[in-house]
VOPAGU-2260 file (C-alpha; in pm, 1 decimal, decimal comma):
REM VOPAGU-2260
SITE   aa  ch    i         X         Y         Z
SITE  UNK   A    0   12634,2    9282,3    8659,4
SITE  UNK   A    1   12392,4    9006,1    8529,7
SITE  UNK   A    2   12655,2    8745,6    8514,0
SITE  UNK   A    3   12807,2    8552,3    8808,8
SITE  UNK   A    4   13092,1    8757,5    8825,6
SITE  UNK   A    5   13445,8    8794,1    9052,8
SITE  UNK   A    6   13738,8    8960,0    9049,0
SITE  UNK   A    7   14110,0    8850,9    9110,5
SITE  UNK   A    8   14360,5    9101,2    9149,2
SITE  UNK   A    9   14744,6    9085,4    9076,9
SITE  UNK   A   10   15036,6    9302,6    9169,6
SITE  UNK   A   11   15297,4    9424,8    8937,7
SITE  UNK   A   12   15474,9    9070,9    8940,9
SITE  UNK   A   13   15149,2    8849,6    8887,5
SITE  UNK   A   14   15115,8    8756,0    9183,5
SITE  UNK   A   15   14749,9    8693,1    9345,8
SITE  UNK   A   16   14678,6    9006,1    9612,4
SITE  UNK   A   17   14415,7    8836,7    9825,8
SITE  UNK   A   18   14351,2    8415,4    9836,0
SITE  UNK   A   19   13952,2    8487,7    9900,3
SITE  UNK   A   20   13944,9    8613,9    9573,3
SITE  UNK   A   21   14032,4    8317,2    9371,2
SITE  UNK   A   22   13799,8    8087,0    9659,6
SITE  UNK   A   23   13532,1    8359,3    9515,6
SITE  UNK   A   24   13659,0    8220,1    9179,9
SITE  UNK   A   25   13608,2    7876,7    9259,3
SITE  UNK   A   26   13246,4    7952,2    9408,7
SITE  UNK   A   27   13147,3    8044,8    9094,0
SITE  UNK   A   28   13307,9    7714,7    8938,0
SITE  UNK   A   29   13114,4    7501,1    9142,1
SITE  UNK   A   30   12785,6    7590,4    8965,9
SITE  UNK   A   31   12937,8    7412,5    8687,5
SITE  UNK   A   32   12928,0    7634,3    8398,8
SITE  UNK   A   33   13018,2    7564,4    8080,0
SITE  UNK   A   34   13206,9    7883,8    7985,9
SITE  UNK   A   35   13442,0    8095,3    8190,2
SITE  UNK   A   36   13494,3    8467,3    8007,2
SITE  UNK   A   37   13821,0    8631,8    8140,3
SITE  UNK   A   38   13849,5    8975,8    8102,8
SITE  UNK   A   39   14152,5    9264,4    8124,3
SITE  UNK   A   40   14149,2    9637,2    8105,4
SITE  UNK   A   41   14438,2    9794,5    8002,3
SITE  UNK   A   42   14665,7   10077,5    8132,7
SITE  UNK   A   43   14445,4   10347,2    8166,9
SITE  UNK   A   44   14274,8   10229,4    8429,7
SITE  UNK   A   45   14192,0   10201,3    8803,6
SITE  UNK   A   46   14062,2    9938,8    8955,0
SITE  UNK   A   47   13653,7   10122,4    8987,9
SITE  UNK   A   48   13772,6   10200,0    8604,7
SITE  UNK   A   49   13788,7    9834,0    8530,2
SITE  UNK   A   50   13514,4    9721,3    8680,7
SITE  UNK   A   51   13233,4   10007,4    8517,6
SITE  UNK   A   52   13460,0    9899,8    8218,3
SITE  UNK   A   53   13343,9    9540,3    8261,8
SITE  UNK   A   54   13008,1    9584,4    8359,2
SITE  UNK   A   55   12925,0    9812,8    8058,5
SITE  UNK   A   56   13074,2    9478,1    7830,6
SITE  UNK   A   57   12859,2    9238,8    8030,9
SITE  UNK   A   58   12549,6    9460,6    7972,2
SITE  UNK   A   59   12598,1    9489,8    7606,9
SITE  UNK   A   60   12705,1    9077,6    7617,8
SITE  UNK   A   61   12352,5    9006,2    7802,7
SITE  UNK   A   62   12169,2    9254,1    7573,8
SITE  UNK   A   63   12232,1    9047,4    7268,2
SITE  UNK   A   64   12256,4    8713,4    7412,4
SITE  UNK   A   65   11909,3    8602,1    7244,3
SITE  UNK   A   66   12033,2    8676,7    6889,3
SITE  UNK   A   67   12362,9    8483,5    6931,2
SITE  UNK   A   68   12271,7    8135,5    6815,4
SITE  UNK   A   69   12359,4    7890,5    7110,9
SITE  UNK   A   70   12410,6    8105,6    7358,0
SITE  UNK   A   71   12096,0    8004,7    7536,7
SITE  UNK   A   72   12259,6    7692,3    7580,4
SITE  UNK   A   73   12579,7    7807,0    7723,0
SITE  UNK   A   74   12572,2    7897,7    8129,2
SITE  UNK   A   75   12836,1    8175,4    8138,3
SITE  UNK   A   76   13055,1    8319,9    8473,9
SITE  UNK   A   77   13296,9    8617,2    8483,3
SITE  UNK   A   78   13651,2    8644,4    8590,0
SITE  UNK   A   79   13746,0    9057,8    8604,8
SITE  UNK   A   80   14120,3    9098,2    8620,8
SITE  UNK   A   81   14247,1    9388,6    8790,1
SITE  UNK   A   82   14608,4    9429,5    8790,9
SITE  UNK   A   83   14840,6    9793,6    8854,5
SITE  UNK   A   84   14797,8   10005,9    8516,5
SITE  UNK   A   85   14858,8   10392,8    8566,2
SITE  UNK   A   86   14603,7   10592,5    8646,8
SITE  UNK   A   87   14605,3   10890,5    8350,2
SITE  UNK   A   88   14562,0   11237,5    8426,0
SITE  UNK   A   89   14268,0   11411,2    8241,6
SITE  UNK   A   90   14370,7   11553,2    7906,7
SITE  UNK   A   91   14501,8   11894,0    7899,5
SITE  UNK   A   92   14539,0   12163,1    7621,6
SITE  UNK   A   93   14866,6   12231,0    7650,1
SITE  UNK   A   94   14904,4   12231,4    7252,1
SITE  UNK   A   95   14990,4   12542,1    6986,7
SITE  UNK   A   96   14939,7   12879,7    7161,2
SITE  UNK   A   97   15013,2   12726,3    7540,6
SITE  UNK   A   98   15213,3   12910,0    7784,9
SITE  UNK   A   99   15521,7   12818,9    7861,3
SITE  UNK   A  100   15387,5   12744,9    8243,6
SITE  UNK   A  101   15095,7   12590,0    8178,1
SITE  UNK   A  102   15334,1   12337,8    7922,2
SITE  UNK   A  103   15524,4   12323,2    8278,0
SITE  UNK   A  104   15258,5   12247,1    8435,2
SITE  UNK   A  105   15104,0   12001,8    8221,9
SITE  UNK   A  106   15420,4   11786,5    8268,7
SITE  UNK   A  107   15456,1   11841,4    8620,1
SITE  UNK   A  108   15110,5   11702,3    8685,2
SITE  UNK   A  109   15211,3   11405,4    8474,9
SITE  UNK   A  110   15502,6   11326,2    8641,7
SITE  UNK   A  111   15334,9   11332,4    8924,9
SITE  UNK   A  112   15050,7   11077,1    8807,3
SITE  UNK   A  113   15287,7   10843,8    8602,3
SITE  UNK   A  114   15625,0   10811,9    8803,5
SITE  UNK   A  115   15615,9   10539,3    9077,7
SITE  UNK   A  116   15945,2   10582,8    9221,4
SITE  UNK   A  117   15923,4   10895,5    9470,5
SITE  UNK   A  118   16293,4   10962,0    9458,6
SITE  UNK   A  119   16251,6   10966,7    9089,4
SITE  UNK   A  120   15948,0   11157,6    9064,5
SITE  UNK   A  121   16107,6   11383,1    9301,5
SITE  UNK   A  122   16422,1   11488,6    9114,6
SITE  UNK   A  123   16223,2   11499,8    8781,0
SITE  UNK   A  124   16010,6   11733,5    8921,0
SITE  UNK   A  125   16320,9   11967,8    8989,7
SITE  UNK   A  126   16498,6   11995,1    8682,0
SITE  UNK   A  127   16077,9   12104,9    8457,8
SITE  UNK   A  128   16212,2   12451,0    8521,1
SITE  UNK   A  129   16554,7   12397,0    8370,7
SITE  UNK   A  130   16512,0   12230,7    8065,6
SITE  UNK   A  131   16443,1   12496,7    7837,5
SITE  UNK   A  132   16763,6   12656,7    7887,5
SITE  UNK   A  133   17009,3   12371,9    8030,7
SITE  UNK   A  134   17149,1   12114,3    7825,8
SITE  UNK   A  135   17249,2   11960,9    8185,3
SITE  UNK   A  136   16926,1   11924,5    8289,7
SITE  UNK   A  137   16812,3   11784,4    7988,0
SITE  UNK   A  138   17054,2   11502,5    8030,5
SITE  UNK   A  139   16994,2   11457,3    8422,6
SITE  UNK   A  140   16602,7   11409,1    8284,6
SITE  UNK   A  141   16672,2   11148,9    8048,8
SITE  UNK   A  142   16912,8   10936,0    8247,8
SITE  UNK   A  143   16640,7   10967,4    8569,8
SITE  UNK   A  144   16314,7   10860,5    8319,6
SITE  UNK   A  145   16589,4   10551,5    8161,8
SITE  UNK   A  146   16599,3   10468,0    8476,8
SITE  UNK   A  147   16247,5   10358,8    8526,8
SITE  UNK   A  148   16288,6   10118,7    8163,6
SITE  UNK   A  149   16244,0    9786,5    8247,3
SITE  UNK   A  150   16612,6    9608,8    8149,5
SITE  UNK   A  151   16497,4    9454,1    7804,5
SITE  UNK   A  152   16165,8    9525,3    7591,4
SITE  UNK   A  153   16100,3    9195,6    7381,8
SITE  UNK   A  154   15867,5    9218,3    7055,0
SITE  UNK   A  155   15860,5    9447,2    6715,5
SITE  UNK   A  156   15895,4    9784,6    6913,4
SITE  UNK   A  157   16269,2    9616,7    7041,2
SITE  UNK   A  158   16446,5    9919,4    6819,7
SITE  UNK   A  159   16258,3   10225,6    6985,8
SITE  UNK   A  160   16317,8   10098,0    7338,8
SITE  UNK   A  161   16715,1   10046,3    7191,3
SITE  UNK   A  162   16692,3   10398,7    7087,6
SITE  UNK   A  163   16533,6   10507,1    7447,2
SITE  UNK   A  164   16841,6   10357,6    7607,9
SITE  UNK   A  165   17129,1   10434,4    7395,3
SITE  UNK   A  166   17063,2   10781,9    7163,3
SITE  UNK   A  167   17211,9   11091,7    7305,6
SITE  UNK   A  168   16957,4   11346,8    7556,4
SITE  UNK   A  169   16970,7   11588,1    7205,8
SITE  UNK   A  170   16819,6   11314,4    6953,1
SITE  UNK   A  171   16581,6   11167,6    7192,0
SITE  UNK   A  172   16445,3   11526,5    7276,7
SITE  UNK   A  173   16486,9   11582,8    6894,7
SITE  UNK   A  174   16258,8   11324,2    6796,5
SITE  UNK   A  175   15990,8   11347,9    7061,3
SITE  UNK   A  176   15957,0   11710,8    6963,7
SITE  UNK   A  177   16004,9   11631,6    6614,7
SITE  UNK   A  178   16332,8   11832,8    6484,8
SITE  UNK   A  179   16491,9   11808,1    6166,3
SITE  UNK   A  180   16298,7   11485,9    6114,7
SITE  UNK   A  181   16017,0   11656,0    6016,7
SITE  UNK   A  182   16134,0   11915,7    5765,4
SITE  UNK   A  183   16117,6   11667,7    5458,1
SITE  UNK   A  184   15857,3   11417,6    5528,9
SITE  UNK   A  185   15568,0   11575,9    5793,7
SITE  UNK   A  186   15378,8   11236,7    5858,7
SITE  UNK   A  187   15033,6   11209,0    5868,5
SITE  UNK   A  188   14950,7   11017,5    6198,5
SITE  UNK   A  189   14789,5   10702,8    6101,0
SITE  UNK   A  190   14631,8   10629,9    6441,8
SITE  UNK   A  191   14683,7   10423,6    6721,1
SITE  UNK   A  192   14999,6   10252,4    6733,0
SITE  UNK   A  193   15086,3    9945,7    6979,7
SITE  UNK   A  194   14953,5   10174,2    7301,3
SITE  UNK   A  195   14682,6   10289,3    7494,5
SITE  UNK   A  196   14694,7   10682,2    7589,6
SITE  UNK   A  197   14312,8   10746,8    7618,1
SITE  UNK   A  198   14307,1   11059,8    7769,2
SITE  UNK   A  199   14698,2   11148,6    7621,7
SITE  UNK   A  200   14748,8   11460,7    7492,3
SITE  UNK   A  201   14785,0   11413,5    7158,1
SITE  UNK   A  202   15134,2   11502,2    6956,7
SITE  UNK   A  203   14956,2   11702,1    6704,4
SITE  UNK   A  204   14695,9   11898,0    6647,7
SITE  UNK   A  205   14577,6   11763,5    6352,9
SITE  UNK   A  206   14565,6   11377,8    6439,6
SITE  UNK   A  207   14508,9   11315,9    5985,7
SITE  UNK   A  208   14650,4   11629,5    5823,7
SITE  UNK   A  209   15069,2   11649,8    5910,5
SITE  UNK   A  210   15090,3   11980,3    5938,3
SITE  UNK   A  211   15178,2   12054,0    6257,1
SITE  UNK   A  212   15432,3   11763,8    6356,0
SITE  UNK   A  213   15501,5   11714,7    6674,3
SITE  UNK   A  214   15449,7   11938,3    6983,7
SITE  UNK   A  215   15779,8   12179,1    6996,6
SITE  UNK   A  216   15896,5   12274,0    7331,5
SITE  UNK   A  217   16137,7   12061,5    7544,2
SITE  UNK   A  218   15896,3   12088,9    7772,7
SITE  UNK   A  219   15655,6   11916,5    7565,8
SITE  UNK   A  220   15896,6   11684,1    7408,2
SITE  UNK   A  221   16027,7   11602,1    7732,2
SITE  UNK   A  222   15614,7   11506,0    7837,4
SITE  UNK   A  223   15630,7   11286,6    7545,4
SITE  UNK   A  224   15926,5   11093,8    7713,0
SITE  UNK   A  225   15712,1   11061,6    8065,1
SITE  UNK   A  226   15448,5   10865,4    7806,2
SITE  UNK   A  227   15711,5   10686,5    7617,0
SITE  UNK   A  228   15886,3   10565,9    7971,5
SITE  UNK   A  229   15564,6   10420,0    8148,7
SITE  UNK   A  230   15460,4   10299,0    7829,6
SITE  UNK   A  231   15767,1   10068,2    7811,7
SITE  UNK   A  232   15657,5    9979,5    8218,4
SITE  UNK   A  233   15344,4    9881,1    8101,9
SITE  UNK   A  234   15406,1    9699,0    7850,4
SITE  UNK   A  235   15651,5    9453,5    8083,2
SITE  UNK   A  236   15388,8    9466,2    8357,0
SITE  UNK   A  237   15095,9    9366,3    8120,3
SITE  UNK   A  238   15344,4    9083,4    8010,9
SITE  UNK   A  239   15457,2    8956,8    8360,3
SITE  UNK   A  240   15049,9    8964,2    8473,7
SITE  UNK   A  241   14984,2    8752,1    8162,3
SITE  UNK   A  242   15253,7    8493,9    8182,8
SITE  UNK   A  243   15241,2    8447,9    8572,7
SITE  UNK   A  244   14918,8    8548,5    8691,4
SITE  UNK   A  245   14644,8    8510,1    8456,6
SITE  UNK   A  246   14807,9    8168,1    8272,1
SITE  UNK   A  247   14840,1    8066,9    8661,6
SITE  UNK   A  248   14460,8    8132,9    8723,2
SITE  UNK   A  249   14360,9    7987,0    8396,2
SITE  UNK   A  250   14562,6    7691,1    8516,4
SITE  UNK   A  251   14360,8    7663,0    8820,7
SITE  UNK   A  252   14042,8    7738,8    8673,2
SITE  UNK   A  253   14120,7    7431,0    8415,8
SITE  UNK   A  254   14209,2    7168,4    8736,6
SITE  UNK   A  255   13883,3    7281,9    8910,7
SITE  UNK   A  256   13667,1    7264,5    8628,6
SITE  UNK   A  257   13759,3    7105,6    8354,1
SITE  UNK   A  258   13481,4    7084,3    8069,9
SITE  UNK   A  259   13427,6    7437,0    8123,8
SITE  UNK   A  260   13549,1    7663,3    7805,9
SITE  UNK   A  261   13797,4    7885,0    7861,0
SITE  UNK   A  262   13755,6    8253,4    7696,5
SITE  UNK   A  263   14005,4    8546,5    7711,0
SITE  UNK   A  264   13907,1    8920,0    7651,2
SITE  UNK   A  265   14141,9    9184,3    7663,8
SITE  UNK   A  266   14155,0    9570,9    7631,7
SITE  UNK   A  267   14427,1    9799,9    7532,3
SITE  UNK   A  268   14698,6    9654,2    7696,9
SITE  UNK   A  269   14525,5    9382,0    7840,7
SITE  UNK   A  270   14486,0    9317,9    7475,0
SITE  UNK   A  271   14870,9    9210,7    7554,9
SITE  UNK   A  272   14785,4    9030,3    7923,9
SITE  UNK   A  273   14558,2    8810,5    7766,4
SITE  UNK   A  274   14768,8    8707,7    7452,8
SITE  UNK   A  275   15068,3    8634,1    7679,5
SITE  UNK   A  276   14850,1    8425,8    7910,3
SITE  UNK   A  277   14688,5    8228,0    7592,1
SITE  UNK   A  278   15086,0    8188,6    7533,2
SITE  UNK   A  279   15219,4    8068,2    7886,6
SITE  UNK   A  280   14910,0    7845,5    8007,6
SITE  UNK   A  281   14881,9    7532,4    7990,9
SITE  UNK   A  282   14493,9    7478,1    8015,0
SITE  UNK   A  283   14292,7    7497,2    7709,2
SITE  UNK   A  284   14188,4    7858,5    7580,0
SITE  UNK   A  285   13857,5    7807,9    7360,6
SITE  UNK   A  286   13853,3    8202,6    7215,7
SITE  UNK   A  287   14027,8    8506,2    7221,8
SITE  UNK   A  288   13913,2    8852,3    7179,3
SITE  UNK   A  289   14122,0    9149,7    7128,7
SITE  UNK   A  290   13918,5    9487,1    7183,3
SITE  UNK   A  291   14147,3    9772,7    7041,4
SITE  UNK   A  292   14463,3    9557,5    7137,5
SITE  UNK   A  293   14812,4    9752,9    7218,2
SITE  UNK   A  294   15091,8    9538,7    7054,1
SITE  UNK   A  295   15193,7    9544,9    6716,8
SITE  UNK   A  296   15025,3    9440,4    6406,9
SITE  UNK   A  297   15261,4    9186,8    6344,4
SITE  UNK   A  298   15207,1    9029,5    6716,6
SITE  UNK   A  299   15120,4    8686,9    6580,5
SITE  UNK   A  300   15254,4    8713,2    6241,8
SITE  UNK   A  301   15529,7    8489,2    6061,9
SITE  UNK   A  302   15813,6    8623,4    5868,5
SITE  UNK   A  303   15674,5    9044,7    5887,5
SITE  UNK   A  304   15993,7    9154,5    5805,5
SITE  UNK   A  305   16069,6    8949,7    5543,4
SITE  UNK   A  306   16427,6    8856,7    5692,1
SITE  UNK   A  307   16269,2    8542,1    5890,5
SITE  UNK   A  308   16143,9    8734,6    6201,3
SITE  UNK   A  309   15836,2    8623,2    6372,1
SITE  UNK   A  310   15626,6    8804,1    6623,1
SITE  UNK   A  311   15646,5    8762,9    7023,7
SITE  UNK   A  312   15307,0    8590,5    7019,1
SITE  UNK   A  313   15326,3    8409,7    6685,2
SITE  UNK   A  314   15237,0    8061,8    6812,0
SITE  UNK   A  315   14917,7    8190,4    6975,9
SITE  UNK   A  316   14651,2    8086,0    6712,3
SITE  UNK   A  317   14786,2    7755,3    6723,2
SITE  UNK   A  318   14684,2    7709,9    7117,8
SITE  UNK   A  319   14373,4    7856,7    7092,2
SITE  UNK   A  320   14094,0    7611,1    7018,2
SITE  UNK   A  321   13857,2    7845,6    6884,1
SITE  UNK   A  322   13830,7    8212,9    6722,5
SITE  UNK   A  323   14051,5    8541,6    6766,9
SITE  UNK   A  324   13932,6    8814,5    6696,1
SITE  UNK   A  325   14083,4    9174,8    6702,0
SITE  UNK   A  326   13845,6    9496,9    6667,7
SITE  UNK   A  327   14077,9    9767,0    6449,8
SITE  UNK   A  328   13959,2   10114,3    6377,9
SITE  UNK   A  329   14119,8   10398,6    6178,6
SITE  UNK   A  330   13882,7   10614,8    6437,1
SITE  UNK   A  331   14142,3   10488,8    6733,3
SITE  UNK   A  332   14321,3   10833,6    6713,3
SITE  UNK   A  333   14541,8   10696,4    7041,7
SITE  UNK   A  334   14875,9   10777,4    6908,4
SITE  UNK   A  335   15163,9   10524,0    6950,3
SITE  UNK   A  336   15464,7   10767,7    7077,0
SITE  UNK   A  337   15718,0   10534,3    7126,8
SITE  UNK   A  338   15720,0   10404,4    6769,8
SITE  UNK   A  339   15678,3   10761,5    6566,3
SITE  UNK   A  340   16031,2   10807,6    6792,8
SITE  UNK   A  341   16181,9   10483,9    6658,9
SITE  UNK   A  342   16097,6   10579,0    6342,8
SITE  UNK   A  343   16259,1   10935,8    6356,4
SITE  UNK   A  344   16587,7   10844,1    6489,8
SITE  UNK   A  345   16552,1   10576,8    6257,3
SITE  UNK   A  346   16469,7   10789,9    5934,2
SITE  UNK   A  347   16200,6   10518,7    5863,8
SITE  UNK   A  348   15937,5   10835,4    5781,6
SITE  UNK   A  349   15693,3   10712,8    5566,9
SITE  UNK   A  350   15380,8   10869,1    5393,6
SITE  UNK   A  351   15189,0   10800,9    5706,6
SITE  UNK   A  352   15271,9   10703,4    6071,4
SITE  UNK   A  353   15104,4   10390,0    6243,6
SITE  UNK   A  354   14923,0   10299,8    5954,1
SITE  UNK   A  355   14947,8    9889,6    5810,2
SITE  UNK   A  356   15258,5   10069,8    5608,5
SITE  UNK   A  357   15416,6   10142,3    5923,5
SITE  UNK   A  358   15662,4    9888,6    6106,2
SITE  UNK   A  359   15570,8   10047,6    6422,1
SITE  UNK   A  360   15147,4   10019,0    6419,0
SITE  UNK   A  361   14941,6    9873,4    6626,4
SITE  UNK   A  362   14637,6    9597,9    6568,6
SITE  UNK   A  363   14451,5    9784,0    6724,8
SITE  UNK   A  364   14452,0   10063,2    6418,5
SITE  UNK   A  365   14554,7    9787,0    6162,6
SITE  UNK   A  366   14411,5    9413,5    6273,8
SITE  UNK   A  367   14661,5    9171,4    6269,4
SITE  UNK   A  368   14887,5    9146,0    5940,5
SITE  UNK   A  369   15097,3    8899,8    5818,6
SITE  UNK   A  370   14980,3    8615,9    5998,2
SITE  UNK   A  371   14883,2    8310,6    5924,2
SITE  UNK   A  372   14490,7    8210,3    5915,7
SITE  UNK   A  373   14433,0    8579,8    5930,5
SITE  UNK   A  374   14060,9    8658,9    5792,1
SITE  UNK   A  375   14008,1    9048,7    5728,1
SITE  UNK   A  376   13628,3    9115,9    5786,9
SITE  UNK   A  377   13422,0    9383,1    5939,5
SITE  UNK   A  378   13284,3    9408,0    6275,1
SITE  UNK   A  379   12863,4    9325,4    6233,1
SITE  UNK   A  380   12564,6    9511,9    6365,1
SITE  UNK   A  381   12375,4    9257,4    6636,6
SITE  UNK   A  382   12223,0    8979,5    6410,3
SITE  UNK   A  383   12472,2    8931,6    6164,8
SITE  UNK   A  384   12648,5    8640,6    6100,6
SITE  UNK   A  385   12994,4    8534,1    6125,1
SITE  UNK   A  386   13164,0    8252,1    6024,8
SITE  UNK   A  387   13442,3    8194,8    6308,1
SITE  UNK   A  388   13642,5    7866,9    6278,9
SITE  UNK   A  389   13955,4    7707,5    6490,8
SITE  UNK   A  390   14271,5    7854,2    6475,8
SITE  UNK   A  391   14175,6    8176,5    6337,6
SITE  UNK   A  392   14276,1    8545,3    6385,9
SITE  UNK   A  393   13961,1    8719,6    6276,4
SITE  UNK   A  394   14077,3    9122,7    6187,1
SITE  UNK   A  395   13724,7    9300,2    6226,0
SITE  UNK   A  396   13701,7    9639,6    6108,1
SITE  UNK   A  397   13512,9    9830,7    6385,0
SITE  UNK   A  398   13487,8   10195,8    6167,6
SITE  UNK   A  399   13099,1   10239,3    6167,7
SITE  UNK   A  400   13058,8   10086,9    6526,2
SITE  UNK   A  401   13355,2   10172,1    6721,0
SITE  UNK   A  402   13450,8   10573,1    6753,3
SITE  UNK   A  403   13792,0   10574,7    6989,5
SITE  UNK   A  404   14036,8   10370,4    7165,4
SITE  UNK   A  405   13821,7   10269,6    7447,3
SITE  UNK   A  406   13468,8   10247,7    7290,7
SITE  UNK   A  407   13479,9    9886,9    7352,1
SITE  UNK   A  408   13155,5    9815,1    7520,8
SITE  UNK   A  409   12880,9    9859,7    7278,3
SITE  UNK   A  410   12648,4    9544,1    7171,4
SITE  UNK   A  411   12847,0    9486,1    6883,1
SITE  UNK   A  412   13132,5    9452,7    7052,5
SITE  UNK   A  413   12932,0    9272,0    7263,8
SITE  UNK   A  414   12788,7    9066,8    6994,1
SITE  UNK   A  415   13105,6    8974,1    6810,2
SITE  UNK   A  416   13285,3    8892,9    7115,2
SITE  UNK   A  417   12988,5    8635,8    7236,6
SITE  UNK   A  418   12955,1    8534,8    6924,3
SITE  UNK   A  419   13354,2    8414,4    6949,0
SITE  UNK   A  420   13228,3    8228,4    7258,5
SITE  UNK   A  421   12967,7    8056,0    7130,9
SITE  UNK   A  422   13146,3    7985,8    6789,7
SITE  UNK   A  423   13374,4    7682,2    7053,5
């Protein structure tokens, strides 16, 4: 990397795994620089993920640093975040035309990859051969992956964790699969959603058209749950490593030095870390950039439903001194499960799933909508201009530049998100 760079790593409650790490931290802070960049993956990675993550960004950031105006005056250090995401298993064909072992197979392996509990994973792992032809089993699977919910799920995506908890085994399966839900209205999947399954196998086979719906087997539909389930774990664990860890380091980082900037970038999920930091610290946050965020499009908004409701993070753009800005691509084909299942058991079908029509998308597919100071632009080749100001949310549409969920290190990613920086 060719910025002074260190990492700080937290466990699934925020806390800081080794002290040397943040006296690393502080090294680096007593060079005096006058910009501190904080950066989170997201769930789909380990901890050597995050860091070639990071050092891909950095190289694209130092690549275009001459044609950012003023960032040869700015002396810029590193903070990489690493925090307990689950590890994905490679993708797997496992689609139309599959055999019904390899399907079993296919979810076997991701039990094995996504359930932390070993007792858990254990007993999940003996009912796979059962739940084809045992309503029992079915059941016995649902109650063990509810299990592994966090208690409550705050934010827009509250009603498909509801449904997760409460509906019966038969319209969870149902709607996971797809069932009668999809006889009237097959959706066209609009992209991603609110979450991050780069390397997910995806629910149909035709991510635009709507023909196919969703996969059919139990077996399938009951992989879709595994996905829905750590989803929901994630998304409380990217929280909890936001609010107490990062806004706690950020906190420390302000005491120690503090007329240095302060600059959040997120990933995927850690699209969510860094939000919820910006939200809980108290120190100063100068920018924030959002690189194919998971949360939903109306994250920071006011009033999205139209009843009064404002999203989780709605007083965000208000802390931060500077510039958000959120990359959104319709090429981000990572498909939100958990909200196509809200919107099943909810009969919301619309003419096309996760798109800005849906209540259940994601800003990383849509930008952020509905909220105040929101600027819809498009993401710039290196040595264009932009315009950022204070306190706003800056919705750049990455189609030409940015081709999936996690293509989120190229120079003008790089260049829009140093350009953020520099724009404090």
């Amino acid at each position: 990397m060719r910025l002074p760079y260190a990492d700080v790593e937290f466990d699934k409650k925020g806390a800081v795994v080794d002290a040397q790490q943040v006296k690393a931290v502080d090294e680096l802070l007593a060079k005096h620089p006058t910009d501190v960049v904080i950066l989170s993956h997201g769930w789909n990675n380990s901890h050597t993920d995050a860091k070639a993550l990071y050092e891909r960004l950095i190289d694209s950031i130092v690549t275009v640093r001459p044609q950012v105006t003023g960032a040869h005056d700015r002396d810029l250090v590193v903070v990489g975040v690493l925090w307990p995401s689950i590890q994905w298993a490679p993708p797997e064909d496992t689609g139309a035309g599959a055999g019904f072992a390899d399907e079993q197979d296919a979810l076997e392996q991701e039990i094995a990859d996504r359930i932390e509990n070993p007792a858990t994973r254990k007993k999940l792992l003996a009912l796979v051969p059962h739940l084809e032809t045992s309503s029992d089993a079915q059941k016995k699977f649902l109650e063990l992956l509810r299990s592994t919910l966090p208690k409550t799920s705050k934010g827009e995506d509250d009603s498909a964790f509801e449904v997760l908890k409460t509906a019966s085994a038969e319209e969870v399966l149902d709607a996971a699969r797809g069932g009668a839900a999809t006889d009237d209205a097959p959706p066209e999947v609009g992209g991603a959603a609110g979450i991050d399954p780069a390397g997910l196998p995806p629910l149909t086979d035709d991510l635009e058209g709507g023909g196919a719906g969703f996969l059919d087997s139990i077996v399938n539909a009951a992989r879709n749950l595994v996905n829905v389930t750590t989803y929901y774990t994630m998304k409380e664990r990217a929280g909890v490593v936001g609010t107490k860890g990062i806004a706690s380091l950020l906190d420390h980082i302000h005491s120690t030095a503090p007329d240095a900037r302060l600059h959040l970038v997120g990933h995927s999920f850690g699209g969510r870390a860094v939000t919820a930091a910006a939200l809980a610290t108290k120190a100063p946050v100068s920018s924030l950039s959002l690189l194919q965020a998971a949360y939903s499009h109306f994250g920071m908004a006011r009033d999205w439903d139209g009843g009064g409701k404002n999203g989780l993070f709605t007083k965000v753009p208000l802390k931060v001194d500077g510039p958000i800005i959120a990359t959104f691509t319709r090429n981000d084909k990572a498909v939100g499960l958990a909200y196509p299942i809200a919107s099943r058991l909810a009969q919301q079908i619309g003419v096309s799933l996760g798109d800005e029509n849906d209540p259940y998308g994601g800003i990383g597919r849509n930008g952020a909508l509905k909220t105040p100071g929101s600027v819809s632009a498009t993401l710039l080749d290196v040595g264009g201009t932009y315009s950022f100001t204070g306190h706003e949310v800056w919705s750049l549409n990455g189609d030409s530049f940015i081709t999936g969920h996690s293509d989120i290190t190229g120079r003008q990613v790089g260049y829009a998100v140093l350009s953020a920086v520099t724009g404090t």
